[in-house]
N, C-alpha and C positions, 0 to 999 in steps of 0.2 A: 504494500500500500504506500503511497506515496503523499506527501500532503505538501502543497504551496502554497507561503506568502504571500501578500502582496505585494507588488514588484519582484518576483523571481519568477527566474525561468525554468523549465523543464524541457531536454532536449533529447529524443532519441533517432537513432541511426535504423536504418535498415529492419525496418519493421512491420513489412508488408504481412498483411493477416492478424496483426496483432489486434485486440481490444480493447479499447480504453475506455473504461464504465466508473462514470463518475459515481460518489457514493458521498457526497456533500460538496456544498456549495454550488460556482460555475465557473466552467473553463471555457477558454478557449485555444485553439487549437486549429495551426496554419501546418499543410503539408508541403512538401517544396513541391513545382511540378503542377499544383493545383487551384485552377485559379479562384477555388471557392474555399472561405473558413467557415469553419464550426464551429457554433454554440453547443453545451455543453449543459443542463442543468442534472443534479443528486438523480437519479436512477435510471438517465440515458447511457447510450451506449456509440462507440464509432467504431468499424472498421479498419485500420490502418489500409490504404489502397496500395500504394507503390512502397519501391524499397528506399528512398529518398529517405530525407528526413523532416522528423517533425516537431514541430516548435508547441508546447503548450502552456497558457498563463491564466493564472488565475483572471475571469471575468469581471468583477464586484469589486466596486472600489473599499480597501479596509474589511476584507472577507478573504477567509482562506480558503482553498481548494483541497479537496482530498478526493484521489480515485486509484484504482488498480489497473494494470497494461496485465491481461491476458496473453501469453504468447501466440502464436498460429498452433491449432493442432492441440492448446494447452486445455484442461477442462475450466471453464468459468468458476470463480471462486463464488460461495454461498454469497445471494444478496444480502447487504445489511441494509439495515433504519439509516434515513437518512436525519430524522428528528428523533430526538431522545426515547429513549427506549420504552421508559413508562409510559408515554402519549402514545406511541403505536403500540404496543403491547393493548393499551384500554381501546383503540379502535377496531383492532379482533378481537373483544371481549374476551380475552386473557385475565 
C-alpha cells in the first residue's frame, strides 16, 4: 500500500497490466504516451495501458492519497473501507 502527501510524487516504470485501486482519498494519474489523465476517487480502479511510465499525485488540495498497484497476473488484494470502519461496519448492519 502506498500512501501520498500532498505535493509528492509517485513514479512507476514499466507497468503495463498493472492496477492501481485507490483505497482513500484522490489521485491523479498521467501515463506517458497518453494523451488523457485520470481521476482517481477511494474505491476506483485503473488499468496501467503501456509499459511507459507513470506519474501519480495526490488530487485534493491538503488531503493524502492512499492506494495499492496490483501487479499484471497479480491476485487483487481484499477491498478495504475507505471511511472509518465503525460507519461502514453500521451501514451492513454489523
Amino acid at each position: 500500500m502506498q500512501r501520498l502527501e500532498q505535493g509528492t510524487v509517485f513514479r512507476l516504470e514499466r507497468a503495463a497490466g498493472a492496477r492501481i485501486i485507490v483505497r482513500a482519498g484522490r489521485i491523479w494519474l498521467t501515463e506517458s504516451a497518453s494523451p488523457d489523465d485520470v481521476f482517481l476517487s477511494a474505491g476506483q480502479q485503473h488499468v496501467v495501458g503501456g509499459q511507459g511510465c507513470v506519474v501519480i499525485e495526490p488530487y485534493c488540495a491538503a488531503a493524502a492519497a492512499v492506494f495499492d498497484i496490483v501487479p499484471r497476473g497479480r491476485r487483487q488484494p481484499p477491498a478495504r473501507p475507505a471511511r472509518p470502519r465503525a460507519a461502514w461496519l453500521r451501514e451492513r448492519g454489523a
